[in-house]
C-alpha positions as CSV (number, residue, x, y, z in Angstrom):
1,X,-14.3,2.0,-15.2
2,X,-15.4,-0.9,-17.0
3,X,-16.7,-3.8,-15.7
4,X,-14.0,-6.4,-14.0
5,X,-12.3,-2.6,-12.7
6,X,-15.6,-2.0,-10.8
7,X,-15.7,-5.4,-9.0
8,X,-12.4,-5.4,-8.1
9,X,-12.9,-2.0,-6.4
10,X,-16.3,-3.4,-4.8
11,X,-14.3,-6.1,-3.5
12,X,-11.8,-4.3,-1.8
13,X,-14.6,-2.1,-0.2
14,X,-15.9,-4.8,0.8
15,X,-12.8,-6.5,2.0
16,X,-12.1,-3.7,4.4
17,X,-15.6,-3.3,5.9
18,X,-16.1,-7.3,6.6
19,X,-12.2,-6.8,8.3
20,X,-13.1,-4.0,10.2
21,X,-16.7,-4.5,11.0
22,X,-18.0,-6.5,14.3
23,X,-20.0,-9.3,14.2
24,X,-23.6,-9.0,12.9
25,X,-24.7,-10.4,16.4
26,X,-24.3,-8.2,18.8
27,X,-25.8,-9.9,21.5
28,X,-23.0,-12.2,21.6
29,X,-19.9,-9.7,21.2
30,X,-18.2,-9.3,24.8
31,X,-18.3,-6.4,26.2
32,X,-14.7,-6.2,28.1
33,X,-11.4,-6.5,26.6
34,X,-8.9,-9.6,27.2
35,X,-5.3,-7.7,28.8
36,X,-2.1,-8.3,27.8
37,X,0.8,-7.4,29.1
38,X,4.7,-7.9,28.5
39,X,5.5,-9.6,31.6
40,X,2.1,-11.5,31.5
41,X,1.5,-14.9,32.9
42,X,-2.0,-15.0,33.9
43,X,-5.1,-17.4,32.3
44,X,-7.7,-14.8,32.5
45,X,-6.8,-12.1,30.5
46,X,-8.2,-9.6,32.6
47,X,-6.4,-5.8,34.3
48,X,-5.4,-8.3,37.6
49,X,-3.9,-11.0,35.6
50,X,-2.9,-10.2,32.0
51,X,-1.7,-12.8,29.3
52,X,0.3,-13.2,26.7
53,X,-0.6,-12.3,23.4
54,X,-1.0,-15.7,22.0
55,X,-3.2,-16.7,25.4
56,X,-5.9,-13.7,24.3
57,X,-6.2,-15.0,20.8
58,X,-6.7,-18.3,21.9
59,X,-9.4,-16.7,24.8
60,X,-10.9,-14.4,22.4
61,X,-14.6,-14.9,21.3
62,X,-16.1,-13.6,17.9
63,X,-15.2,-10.1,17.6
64,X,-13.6,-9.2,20.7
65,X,-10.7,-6.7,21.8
66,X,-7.5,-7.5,22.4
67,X,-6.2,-4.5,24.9
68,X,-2.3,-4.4,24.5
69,X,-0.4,-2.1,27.7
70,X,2.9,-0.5,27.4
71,X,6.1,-2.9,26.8
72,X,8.8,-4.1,24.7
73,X,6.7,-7.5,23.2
74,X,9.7,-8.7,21.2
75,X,9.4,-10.8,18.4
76,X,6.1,-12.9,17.6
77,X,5.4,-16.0,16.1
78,X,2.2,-16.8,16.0
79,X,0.1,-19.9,13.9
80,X,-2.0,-22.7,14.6
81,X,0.3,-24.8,17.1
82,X,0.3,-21.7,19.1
83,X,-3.0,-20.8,19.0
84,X,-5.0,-23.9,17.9
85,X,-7.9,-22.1,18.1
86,X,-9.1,-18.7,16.9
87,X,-12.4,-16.9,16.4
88,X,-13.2,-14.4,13.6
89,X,-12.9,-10.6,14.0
90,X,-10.5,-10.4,16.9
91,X,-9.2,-7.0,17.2
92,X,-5.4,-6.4,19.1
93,X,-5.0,-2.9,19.8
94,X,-3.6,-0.7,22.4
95,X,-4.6,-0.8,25.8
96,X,-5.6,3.7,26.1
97,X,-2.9,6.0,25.7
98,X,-0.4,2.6,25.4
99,X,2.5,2.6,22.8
100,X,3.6,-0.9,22.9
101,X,6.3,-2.0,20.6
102,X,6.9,-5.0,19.0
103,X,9.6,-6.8,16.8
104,X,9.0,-9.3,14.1
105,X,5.7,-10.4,13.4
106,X,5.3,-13.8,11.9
107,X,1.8,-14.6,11.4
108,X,-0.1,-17.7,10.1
109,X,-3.5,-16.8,11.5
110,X,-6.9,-16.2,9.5
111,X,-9.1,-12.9,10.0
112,X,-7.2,-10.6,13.0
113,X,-6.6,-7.0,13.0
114,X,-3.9,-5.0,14.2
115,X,-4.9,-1.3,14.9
116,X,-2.5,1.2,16.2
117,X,0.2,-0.9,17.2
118,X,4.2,-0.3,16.6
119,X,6.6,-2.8,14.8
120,X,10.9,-2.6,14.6
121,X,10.7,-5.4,12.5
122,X,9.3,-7.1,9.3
123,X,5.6,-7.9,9.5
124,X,4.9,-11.6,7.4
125,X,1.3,-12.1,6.5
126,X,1.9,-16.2,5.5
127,X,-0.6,-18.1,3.3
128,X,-2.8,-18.9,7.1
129,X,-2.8,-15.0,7.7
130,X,-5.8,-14.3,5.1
131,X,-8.3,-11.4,6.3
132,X,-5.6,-10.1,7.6
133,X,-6.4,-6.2,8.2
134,X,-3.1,-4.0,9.2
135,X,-5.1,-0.8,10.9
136,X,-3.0,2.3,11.3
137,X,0.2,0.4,12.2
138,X,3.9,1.9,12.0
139,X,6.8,0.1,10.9
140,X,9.5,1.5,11.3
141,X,12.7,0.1,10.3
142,X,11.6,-2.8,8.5
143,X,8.9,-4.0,5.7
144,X,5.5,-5.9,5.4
145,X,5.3,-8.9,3.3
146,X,2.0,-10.2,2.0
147,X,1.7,-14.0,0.9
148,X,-1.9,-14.1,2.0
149,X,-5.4,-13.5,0.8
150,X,-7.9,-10.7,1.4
151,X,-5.3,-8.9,3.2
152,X,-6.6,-4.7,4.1
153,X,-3.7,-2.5,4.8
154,X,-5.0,0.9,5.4
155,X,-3.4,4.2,7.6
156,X,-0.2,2.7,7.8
157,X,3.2,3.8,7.9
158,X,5.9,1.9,7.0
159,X,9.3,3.4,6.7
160,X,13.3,3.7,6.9
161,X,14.1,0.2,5.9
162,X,17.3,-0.4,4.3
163,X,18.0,-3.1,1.4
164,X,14.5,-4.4,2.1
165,X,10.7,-3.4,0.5
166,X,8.5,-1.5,2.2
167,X,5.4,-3.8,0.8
168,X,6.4,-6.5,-1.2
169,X,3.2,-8.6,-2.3
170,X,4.1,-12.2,-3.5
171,X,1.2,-14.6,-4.3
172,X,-1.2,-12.7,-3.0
173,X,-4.9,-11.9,-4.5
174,X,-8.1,-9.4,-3.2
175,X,-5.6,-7.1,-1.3
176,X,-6.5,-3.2,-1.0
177,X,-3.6,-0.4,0.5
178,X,-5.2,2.8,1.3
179,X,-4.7,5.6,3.0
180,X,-1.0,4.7,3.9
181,X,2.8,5.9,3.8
182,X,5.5,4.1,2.1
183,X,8.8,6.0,2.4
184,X,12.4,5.8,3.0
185,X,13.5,2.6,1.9
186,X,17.6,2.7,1.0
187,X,20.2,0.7,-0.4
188,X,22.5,-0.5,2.4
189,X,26.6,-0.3,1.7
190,X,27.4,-3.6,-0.7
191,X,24.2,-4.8,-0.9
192,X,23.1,-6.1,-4.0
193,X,19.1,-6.0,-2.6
194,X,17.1,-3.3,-4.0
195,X,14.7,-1.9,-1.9
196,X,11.3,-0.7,-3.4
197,X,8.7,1.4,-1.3
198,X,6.4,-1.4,-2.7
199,X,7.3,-4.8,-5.6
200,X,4.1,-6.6,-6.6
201,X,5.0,-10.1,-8.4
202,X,3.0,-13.4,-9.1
203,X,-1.0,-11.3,-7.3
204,X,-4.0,-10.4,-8.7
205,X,-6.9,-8.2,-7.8
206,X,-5.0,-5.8,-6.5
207,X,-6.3,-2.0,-5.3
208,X,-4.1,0.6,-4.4
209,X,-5.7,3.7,-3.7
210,X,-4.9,7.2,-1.9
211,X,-1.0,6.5,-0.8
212,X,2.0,8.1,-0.7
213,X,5.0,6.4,-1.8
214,X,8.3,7.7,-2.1
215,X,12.2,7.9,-1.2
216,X,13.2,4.3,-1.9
217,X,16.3,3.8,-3.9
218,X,14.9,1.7,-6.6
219,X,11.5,2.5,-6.9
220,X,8.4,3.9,-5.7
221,X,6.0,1.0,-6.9
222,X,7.6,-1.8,-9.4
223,X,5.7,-4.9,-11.3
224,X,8.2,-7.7,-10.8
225,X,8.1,-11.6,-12.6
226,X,8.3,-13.2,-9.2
227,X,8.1,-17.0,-10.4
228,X,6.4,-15.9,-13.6
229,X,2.7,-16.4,-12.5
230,X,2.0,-13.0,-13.6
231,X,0.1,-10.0,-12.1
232,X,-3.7,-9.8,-12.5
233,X,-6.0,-7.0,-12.3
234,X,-4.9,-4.2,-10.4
235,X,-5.8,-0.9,-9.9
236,X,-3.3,1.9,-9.2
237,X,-5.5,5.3,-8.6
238,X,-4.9,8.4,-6.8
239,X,-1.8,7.8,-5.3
240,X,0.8,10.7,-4.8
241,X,4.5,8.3,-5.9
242,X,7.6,9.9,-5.8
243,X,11.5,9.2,-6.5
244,X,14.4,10.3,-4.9
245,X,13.9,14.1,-4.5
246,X,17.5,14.6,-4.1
247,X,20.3,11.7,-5.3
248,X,22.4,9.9,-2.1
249,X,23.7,7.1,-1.9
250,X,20.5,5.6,0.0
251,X,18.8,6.9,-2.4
252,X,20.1,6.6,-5.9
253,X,17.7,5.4,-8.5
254,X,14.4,6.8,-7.1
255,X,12.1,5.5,-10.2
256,X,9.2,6.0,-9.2
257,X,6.8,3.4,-11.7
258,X,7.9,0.5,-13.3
259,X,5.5,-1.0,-14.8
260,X,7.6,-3.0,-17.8
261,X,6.8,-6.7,-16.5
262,X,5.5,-8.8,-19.8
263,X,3.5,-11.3,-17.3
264,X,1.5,-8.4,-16.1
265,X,-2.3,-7.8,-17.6
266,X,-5.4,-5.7,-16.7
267,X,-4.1,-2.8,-15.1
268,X,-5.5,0.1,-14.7
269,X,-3.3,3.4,-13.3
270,X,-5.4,6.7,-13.3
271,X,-5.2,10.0,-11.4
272,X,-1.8,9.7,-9.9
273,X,0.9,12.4,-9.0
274,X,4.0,10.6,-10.2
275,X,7.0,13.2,-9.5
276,X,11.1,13.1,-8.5
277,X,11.8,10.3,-10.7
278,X,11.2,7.7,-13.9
279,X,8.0,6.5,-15.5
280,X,8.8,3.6,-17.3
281,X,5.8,1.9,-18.5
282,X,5.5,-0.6,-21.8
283,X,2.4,-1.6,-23.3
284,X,0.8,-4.8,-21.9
285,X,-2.4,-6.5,-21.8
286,X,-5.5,-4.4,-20.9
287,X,-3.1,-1.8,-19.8
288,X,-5.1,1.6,-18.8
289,X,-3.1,4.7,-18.3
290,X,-4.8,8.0,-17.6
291,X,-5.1,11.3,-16.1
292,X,-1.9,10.8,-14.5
293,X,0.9,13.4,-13.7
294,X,4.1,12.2,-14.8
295,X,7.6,14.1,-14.1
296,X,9.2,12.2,-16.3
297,X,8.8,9.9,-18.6
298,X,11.5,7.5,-19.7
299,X,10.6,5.8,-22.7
300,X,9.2,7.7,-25.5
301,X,6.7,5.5,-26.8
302,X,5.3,4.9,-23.6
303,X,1.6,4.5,-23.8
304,X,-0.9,7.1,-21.8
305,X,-4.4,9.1,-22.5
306,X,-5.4,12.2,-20.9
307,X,-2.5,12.9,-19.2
308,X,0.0,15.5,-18.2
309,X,4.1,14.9,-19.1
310,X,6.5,17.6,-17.4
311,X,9.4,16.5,-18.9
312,X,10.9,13.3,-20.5
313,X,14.4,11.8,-22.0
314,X,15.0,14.4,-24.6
315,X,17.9,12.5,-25.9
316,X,16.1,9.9,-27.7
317,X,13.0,11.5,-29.1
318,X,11.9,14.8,-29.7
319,X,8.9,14.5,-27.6
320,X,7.0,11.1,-26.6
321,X,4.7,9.7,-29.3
322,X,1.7,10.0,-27.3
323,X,1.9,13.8,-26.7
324,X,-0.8,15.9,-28.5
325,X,-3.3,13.5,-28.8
326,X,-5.8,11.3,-26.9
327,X,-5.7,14.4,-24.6
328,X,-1.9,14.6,-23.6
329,X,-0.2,17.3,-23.4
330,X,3.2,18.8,-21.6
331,X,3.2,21.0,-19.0
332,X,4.4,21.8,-15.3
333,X,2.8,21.6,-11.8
334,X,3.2,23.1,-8.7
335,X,3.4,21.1,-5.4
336,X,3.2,22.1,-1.6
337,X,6.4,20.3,-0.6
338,X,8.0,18.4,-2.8
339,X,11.1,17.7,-0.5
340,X,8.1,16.5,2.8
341,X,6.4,14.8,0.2
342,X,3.2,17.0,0.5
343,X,2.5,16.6,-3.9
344,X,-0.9,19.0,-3.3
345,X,-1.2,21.2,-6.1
346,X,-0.7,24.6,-4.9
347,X,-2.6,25.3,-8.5
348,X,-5.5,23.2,-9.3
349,X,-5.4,25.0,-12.7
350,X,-2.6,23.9,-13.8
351,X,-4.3,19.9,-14.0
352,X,-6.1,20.6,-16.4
353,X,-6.7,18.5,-19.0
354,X,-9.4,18.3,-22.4
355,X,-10.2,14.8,-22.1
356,X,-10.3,12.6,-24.8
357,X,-12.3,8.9,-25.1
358,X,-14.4,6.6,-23.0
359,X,-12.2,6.8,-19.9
360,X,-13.5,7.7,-16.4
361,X,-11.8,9.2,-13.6
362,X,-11.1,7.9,-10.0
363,X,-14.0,8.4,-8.3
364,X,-12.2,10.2,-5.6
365,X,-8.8,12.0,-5.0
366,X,-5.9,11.5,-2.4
367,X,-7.6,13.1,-0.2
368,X,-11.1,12.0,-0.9
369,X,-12.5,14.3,-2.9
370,X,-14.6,13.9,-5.4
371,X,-12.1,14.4,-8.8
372,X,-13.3,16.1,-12.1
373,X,-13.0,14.5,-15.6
374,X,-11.1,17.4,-17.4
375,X,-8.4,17.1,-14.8
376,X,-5.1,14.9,-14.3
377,X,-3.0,13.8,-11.3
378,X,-4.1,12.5,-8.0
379,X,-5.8,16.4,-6.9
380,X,-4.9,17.5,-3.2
């Protein structure tokens, strides 16, 4: 990894432990949780008179939980004329056992996370939402949409939208999904919206590590010209991306990279599982692809190291240009479930790779373990 690659990805550690971490004084962290409830009206926040959502922010000290109960909370809007003011750290999650459900989020506030909670409709992280952290969340029907800064979104599942993105990312900078599910997203009847499990356009400093994306009629993840700002610095690693594993019409096209955006520089894609669909990847500016698994690749001159090609579009070249040398080679793999999703190997030895230059290896896998350098793909 060289240099810039290793501060991005010691930002984005650091990005999710400052989100998810309480404050350094303990002393002054409350001890009791402010209640809310979807009927309530109280002042005090407490299990005899719950609030709203809004009153708890406003209520909330440094660090403190937010305990949501059961209910239907509807759609929120929340920025600064709502709550005018807010303290750092505030964590709204449920209240036990709870499964509350709630529409559209619309927020505009700095530094709150959301752990555990349900959404039916679009999540929108504005320009006021930075330090945003989106904690094991499921949203289901609908897509998140990041315009703010130091935004964490890790655990999540976000699914079965239809002519929308799952994660669309639009000047937004020191973000970091891990750990999450992006799947499902189809092309609705006459609708000329593509939908993309997750479009980055006009960001920078970008990790994305340790998801699985897949099922979305256009693509899996796609690099996008936005306004034309460009895309900076962003690392794509040990992610298991998939197409459409079987054509519908909600799911057509199933691509499952497209990385072909001429504004785009400094990115790095390594260790990834990339199956079901299209690579298409053209050379850009500081572009590092390696030790990845590609299904298939589209164009034949598309640029890669140390990596594995199963199969590519035989009707315009013999064989891509970068095969049988720099450590590529052809071959096949063997997943668990490639219709579930589940791209585990079900032969580690099949991964295997000589490798060839400089190039290091994600540090860890999909699922977290620790990868070797003579082998491609995401492990699992």
């Amino acid at each position: 990894m060289n240099a810039r690659f290793a501060a991005i990805a010691l930002l984005a550690v650091a990005t999710l432990s400052a989100c998810a971490a309480a404050p350094t004084d303990s002393a002054q962290k409350p001890t009791d949780a402010l209640v809310v409830a979807a009927d309530g009206a109280g002042t005090s926040c407490t299990a005899a008179q719950p609030c709203t959502i809004a009153g708890a922010l406003g209520k909330a000290a440094a660090g403190q939980t937010i305990s949501v109960r059961d209910g239907n909370y509807g759609d929120l809007v929340l920025d600064a004329t709502v709550v005018p003011k807010l303290a750092k750290g505030v964590v709204v999650e449920p209240d036990r056992s709870a499964k509350p459900v709630f529409g559209k989020l619309e927020l505009d506030l700095p530094s709150i996370t959301w752990r555990n909670l349900g959404f039916s409709g679009a999540v929108y992280l504005n320009t006021g939402a930075d330090g945003t952290h989106l904690d094991g969340i499921h949203v289901d029907g609908s897509g998140v949409f990041v315009h703010a800064d130091g935004v964490v979104i890790s655990d999540a599942l976000i699914e079965n939208g239809t002519s929308i993105d799952g994660i669309q990312v639009g000047g937004a900078h020191n973000l970091l999904i891990e750990s999450s599910r992006v799947r499902g997203f189809g092309q609705g009847a006459g609708s000329d919206v593509h939908s993309d499990c997750v479009q980055l356009f006009d960001s920078s400093d970008i990790v994305i590590r340790g998801n699985y994306f897949g099922a979305c009629d256009n693509a899996a993840l796609i690099f996008s010209p936005g306004k034309g700002d460009g895309i900076k610095s962003v690392l794509v690693e040990s992610n298991f991306l998939q197409g459409c594993v079987e054509k519908t019409e909600k799911c057509s096209q199933g691509t499952v990279l497209d990385l072909r955006e001429p504004t785009a520089a400094d990115v790095v894609v390594r260790n990834n599982t990339m199956l079901d669909g299209s690579v298409m990847v053209q050379p850009i500016a500081g572009l590092v692809f390696d030790r990845n698994i590609v299904g298939f690749v589209s164009n034949c001159d598309m640029p890669m190291t140390n990596s594995i090609v199963e199969n590519w579009n035989k009707g315009k070249c013999a064989q891509p240009t970068a095969v049988g040398k720099d450590g590529n080679r052809t071959g096949n793999v063997d997943v668990v479930d490639r219709v579930g999703g589940d791209l585990r190997l079900v032969n580690p030895e099949q991964a295997a790779i000589q490798p060839s230059g400089q190039s290091e290896p994600a540090s860890r896998g999909f699922e977290g373990s620790r990868l070797s350098p003579d082998m491609a793909g995401a492990g699992g």
